[in-house]
C-alpha positions as CSV (number, residue, x, y, z in Angstrom):
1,X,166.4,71.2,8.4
2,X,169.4,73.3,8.1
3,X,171.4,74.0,5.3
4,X,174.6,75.3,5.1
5,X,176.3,76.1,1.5
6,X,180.2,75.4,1.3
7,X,180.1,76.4,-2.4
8,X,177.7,77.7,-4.7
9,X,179.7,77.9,-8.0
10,X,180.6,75.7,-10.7
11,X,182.7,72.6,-10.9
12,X,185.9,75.1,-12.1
13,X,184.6,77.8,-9.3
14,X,184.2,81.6,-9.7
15,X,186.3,83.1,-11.1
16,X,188.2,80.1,-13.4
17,X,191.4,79.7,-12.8
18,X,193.3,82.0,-15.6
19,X,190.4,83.2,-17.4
20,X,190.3,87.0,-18.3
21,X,186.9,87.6,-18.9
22,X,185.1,90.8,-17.4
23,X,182.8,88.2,-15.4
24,X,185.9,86.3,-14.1
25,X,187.2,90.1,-13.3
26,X,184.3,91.2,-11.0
27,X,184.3,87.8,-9.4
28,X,185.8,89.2,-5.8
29,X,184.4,88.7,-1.9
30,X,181.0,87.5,-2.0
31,X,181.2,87.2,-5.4
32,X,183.7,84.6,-5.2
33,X,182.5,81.1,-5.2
34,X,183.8,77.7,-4.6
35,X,182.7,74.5,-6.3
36,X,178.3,73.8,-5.0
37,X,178.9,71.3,-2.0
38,X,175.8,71.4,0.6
39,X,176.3,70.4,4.3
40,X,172.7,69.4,5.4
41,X,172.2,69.5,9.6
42,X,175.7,68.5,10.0
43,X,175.3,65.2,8.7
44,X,175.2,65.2,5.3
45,X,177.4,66.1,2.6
46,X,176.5,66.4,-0.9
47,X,179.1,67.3,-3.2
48,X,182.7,66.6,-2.0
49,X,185.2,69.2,-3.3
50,X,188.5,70.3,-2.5
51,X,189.1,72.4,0.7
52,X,185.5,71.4,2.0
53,X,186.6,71.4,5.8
54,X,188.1,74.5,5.3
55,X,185.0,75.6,3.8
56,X,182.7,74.9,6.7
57,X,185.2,75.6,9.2
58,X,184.9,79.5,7.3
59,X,181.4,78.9,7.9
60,X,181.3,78.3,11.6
61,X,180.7,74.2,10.4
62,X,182.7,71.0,11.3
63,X,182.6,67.7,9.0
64,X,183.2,65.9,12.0
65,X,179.2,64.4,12.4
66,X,178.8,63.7,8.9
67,X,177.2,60.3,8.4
68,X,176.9,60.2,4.6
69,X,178.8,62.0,1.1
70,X,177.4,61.5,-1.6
71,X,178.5,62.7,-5.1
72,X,175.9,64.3,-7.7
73,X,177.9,64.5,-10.5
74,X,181.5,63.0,-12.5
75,X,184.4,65.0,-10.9
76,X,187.1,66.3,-13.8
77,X,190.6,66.0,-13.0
78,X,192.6,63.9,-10.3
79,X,190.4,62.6,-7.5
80,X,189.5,64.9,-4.3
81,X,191.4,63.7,-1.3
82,X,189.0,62.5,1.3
83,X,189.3,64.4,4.8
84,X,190.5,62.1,7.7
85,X,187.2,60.7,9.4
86,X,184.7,61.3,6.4
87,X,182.8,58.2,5.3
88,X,184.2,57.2,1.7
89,X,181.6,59.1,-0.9
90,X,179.3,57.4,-3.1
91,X,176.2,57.8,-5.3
92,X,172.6,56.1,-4.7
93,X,171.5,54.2,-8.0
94,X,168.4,56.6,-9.8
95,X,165.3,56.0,-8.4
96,X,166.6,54.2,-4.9
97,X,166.0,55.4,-1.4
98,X,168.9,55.8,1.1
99,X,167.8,56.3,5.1
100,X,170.6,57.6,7.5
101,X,170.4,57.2,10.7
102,X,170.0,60.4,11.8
103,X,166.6,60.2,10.7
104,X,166.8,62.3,6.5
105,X,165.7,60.2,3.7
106,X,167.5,60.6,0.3
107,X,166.2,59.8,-3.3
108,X,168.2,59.9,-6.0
109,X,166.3,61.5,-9.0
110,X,167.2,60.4,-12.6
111,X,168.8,63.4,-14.8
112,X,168.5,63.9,-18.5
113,X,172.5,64.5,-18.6
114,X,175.6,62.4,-16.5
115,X,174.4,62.8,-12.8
116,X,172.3,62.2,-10.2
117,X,169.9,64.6,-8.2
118,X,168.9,64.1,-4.9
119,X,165.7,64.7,-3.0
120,X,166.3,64.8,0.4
121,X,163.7,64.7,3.6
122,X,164.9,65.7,6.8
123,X,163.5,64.5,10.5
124,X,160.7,66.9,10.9
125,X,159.6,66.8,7.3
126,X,161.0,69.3,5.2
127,X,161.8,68.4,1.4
128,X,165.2,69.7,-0.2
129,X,165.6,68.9,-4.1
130,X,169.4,69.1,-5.1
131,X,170.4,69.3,-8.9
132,X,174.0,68.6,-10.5
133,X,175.2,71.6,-13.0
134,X,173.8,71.2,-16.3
135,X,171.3,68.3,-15.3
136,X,167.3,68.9,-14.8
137,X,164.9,65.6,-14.1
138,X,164.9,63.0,-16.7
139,X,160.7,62.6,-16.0
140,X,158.7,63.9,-13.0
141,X,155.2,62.4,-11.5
142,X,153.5,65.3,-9.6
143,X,154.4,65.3,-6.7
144,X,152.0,64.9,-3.6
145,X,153.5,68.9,-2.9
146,X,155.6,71.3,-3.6
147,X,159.3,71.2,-2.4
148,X,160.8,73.9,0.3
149,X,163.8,74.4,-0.9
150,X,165.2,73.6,-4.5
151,X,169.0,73.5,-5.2
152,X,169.9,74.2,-9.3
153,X,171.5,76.0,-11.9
154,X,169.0,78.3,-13.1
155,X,171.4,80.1,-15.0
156,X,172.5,77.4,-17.4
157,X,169.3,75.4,-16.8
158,X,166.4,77.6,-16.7
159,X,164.4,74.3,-18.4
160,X,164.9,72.5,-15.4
161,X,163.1,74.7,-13.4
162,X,160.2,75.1,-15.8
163,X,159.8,71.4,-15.9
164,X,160.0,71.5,-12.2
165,X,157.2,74.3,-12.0
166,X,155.2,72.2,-15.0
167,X,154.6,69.3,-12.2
168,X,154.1,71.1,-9.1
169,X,157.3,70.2,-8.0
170,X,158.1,74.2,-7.1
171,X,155.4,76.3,-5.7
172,X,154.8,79.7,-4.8
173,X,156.7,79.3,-1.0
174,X,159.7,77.4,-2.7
175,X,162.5,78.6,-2.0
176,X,164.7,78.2,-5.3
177,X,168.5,78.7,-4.5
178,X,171.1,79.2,-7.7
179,X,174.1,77.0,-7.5
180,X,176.4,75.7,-10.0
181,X,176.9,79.4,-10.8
182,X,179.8,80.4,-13.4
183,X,181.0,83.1,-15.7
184,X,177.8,82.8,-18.3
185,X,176.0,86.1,-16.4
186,X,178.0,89.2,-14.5
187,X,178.1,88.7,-10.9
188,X,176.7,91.7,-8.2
189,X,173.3,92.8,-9.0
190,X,173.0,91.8,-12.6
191,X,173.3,88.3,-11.2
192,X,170.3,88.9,-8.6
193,X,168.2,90.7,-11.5
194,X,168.2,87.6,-13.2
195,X,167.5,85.3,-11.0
196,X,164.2,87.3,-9.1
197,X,162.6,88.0,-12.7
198,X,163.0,83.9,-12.3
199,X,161.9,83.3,-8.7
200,X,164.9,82.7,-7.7
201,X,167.8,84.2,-5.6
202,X,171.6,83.2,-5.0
203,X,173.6,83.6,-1.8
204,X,177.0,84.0,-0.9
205,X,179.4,80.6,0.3
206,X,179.1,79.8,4.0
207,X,175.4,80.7,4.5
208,X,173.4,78.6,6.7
209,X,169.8,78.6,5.5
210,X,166.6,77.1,7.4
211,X,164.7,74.9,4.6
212,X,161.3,75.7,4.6
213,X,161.4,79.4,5.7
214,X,159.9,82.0,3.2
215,X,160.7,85.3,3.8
216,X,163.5,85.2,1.5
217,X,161.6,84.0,-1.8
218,X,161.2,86.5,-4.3
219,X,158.2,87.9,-5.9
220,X,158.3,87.5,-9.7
221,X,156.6,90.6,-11.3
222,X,153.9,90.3,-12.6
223,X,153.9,93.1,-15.7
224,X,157.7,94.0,-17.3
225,X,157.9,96.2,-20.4
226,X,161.2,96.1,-21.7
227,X,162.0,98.5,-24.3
228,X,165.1,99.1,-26.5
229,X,166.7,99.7,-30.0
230,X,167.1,97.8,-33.2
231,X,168.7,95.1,-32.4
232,X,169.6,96.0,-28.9
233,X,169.0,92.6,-27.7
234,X,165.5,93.5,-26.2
235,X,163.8,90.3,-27.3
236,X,166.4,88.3,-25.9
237,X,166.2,89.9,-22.4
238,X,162.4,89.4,-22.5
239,X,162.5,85.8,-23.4
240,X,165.1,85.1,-20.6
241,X,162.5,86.4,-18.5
242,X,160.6,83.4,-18.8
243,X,162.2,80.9,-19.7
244,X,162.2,79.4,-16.4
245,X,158.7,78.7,-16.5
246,X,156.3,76.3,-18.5
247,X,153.6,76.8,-21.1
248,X,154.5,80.6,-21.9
249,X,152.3,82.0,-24.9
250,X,154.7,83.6,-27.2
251,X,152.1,85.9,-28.7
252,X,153.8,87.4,-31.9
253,X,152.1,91.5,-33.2
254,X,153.9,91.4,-36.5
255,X,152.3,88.5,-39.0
256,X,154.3,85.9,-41.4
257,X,154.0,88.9,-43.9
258,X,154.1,86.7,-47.2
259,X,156.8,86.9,-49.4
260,X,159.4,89.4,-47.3
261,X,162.0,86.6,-46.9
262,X,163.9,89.2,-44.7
263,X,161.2,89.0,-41.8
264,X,160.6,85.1,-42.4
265,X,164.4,84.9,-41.2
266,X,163.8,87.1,-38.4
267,X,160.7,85.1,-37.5
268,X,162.9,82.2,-37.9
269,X,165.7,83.2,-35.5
270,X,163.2,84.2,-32.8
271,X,161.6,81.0,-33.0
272,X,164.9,78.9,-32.8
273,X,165.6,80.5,-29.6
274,X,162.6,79.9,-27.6
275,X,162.0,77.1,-25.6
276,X,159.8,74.2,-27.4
277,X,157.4,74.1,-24.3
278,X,156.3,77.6,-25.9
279,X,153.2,77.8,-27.4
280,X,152.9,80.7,-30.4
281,X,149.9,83.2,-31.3
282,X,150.3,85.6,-33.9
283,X,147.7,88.5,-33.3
284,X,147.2,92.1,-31.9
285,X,144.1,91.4,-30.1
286,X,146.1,91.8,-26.9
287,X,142.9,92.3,-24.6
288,X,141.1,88.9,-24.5
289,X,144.7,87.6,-24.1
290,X,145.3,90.0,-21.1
291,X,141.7,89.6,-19.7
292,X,141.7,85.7,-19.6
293,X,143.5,83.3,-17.4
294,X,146.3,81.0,-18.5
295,X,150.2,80.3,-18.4
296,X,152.6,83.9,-18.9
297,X,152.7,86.0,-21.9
298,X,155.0,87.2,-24.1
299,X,154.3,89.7,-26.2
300,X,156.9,91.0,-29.1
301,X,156.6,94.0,-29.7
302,X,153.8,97.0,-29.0
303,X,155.6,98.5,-31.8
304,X,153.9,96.3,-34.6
305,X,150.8,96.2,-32.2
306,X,150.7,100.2,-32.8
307,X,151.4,99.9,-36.5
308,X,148.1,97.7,-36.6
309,X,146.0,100.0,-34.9
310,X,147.4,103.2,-36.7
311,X,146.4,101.2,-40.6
312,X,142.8,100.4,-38.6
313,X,142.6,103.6,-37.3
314,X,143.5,105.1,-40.6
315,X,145.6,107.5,-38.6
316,X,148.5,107.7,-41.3
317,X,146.1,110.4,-43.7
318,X,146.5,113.1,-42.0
319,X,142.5,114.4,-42.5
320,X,141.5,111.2,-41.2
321,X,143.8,111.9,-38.1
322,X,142.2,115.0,-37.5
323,X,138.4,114.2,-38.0
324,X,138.3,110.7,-35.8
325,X,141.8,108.5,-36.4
326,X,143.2,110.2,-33.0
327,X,140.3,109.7,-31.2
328,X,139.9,105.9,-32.4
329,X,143.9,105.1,-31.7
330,X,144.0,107.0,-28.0
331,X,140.9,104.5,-27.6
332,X,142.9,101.5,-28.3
333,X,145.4,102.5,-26.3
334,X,143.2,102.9,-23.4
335,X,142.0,99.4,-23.6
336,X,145.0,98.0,-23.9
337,X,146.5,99.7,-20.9
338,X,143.5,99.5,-19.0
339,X,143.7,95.2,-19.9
340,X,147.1,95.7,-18.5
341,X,146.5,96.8,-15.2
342,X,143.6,94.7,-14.1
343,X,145.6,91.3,-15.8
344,X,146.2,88.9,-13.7
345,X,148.8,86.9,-15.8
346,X,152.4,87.5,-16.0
347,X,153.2,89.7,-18.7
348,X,156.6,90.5,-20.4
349,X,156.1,93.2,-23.0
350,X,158.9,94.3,-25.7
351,X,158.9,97.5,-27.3
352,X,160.7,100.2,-29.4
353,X,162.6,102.9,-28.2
354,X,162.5,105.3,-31.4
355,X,162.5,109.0,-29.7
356,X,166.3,109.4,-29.0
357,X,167.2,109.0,-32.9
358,X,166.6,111.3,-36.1
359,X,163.6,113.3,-36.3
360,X,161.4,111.5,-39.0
361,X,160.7,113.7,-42.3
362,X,157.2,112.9,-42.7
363,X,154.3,113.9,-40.6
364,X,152.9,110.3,-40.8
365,X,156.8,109.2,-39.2
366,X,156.5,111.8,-36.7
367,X,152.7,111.0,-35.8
368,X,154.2,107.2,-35.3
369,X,156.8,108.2,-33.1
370,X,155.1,110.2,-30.7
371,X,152.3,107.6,-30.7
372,X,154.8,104.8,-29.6
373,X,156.4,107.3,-27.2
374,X,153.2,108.0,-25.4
375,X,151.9,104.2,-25.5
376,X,155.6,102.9,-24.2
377,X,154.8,105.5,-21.5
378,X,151.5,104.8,-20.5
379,X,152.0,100.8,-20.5
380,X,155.3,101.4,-18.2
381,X,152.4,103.2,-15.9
382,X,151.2,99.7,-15.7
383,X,154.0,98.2,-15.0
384,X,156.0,96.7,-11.6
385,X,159.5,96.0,-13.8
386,X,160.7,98.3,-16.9
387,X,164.1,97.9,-18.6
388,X,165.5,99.8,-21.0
389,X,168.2,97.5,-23.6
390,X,171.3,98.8,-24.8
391,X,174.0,97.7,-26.5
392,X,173.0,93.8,-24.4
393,X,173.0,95.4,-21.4
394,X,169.5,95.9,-19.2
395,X,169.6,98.7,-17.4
396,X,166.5,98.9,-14.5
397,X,163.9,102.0,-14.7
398,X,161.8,100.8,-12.1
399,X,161.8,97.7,-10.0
């Protein structure tokens, strides 16, 4: 089955019409897209949007053998004209099978917002899953196997991809293509950062791909450390990292610490934000974590996790240091890097970035400093992906 993509943007397209954001800005050549509208082996369209036969026509494509259009979502604004010798577009009622004559069968798949998605199987066998913007599958059997190809906005959606990976429904080989893209994430390679720590990949309008072929699917990493300043937006960059997929343990190193109402706010914000498919641990026994099997791992931050080890260690008395604290703490760190490399979970780590700032006045400050420094640097040893956060913005040190 071959696909060809018209449009891979949102409803509005890329850039908006008059918007002056940054995003909008950057939003030139390939980086421009048109409304999402997929042409599937010439015969059928899904998504009908304005200057579609100019689109496929810039694509090498005619309209002229398509058998069926079919809408996925409400259109905004006046109605899009109909090109002479299309079929008049409809939708297929959620849950009802439509066969073409051309041989592809097509599903509709109820949404948990105004639309409709479409599963689609072509002659020879290959499955295609199509998603509106903003909509992800209102329940999901498991499926008898995983799709080729799936079609969504993973950008403002990253739940319906989880809940896609929760059933089976996406797989390892799947081929998971970004549409409905807008101005919510810089274009270029910040765009394709995002998407790959998601398993997923966008492509420029007018690409014809073959559903079902694999080269192309990213390989999600499997360790990422990702270290910044107070308040740098670290956390946030780690749990976008996952939010795509189902059943991630949140696994928290700092405690409720009774009575600080400061930190139960801070607690309280991180929670808020995390998807409610998350499951939360608070401890800093990070090896039987890293050791076992299960779902990814979150882990926020190594910072506390060091601050635990240096009160068990007693390595804040500086004669306790010296006769066995060093020794005991280097040991811990060991493990836990050691755990890190032979894991065989997915892993995003968040740390502190304290050695760029002023010079701490204590010994104890500065033994804590240059013990975070060296285990920041010996977990990034461990790790395929390491980012360092400033100021919101994720810059790449390795991968």
């Amino acid at each position: 089955m071959e696909l060809t993509l018209l449009g891979t943007g949102a409803p509005e397209g890329l850039p908006r019409p008059d918007c002056p954001c940054a995003a909008c800005a950057a939003a030139v050549g390939p980086d421009a897209r048109a409304a999402a509208a997929l042409l599937l082996d010439g015969a059928l369209l899904l998504d009908l949007t304005p200057g579609a036969a100019f689109a496929a026509a810039r694509a090498g494509r005619s309209l002229t053998g398509v058998r069926q259009v079919l809408l996925s979502h409400p259109h905004e604004g006046p109605p899009v004209e109909v090109p002479a010798g299309l079929p008049q577009p409809g939708r297929v009622p959620d849950g009802r099978e439509l066969t073409l004559l051309t041989g592809h069968r097509v599903r509709a798949v109820a949404l948990d917002a105004p639309g409709t998605g479409y599963a689609v199987t072509g002659p020879e066998g290959q499955r295609l899953l199509y998603l509106p913007p903003g909509g992800a599958p209102a329940g999901l059997e498991k499926p008898a196997e995983a799709y080729d190809m799936v079609l969504l906005d993973v950008v403002g959606r990253p739940d319906a991809l989880a809940k896609l990976r929760a059933t089976g429904a996406v797989g390892p080989t799947t081929d998971v293509v970004a549409v409905h893209l807008d101005h919510d994430v810089p274009p270029g390679p910040e765009l394709g950062r995002r998407l790959a720590a998601a398993g997923a990949r966008a492509v420029p309008d007018g690409v014809t791909l073959a559903v079902g072929a694999y080269e192309d699917v990213p390989d999600v990493p499997r360790r990422t450390l990702v270290l910044g300043g107070a308040r740098s937006g670290k956390s946030v960059e780690a749990e976008r990292r996952l939010e795509a997929f189902p059943d991630v343990l949140y696994v928290a190193t700092g405690g409720s610490r009774n009575g600080d109402t400061e930190w139960s706010a801070r607690v309280s914000a991180h929670r808020e934000r995390r998807p409610g498919s998350w499951h939360t641990v608070e401890t800093c026994d990070l090896v039987p974590l890293l050791q076992a099997e299960g779902p990814p791992l979150l882990i926020d931050c190594l910072s506390l996790w060091l601050t635990d080890a240096m009160d068990a260690a007693g390595a804040w008395d500086d004669a306790v240091w010296a006769e066995r604290g060093e020794k005991v703490l280097r040991e811990r760190v060991r493990e836990l890097t050691e755990a890190v490399r032979a894991t065989r979970r997915t892993v995003v780590a968040v740390s502190n970035e304290v050695g760029s700032g002023i010079v701490p006045s204590t010994a104890s400050g500065r033994r804590y400093r240059d013990e975070l420094g060296r285990l920041n640097a010996g977990f990034a040893d461990e790790c395929e992906h390491v980012l360092l956060v400033v100021a919101g913005q994720a810059v790449v040190l390795r991968g």
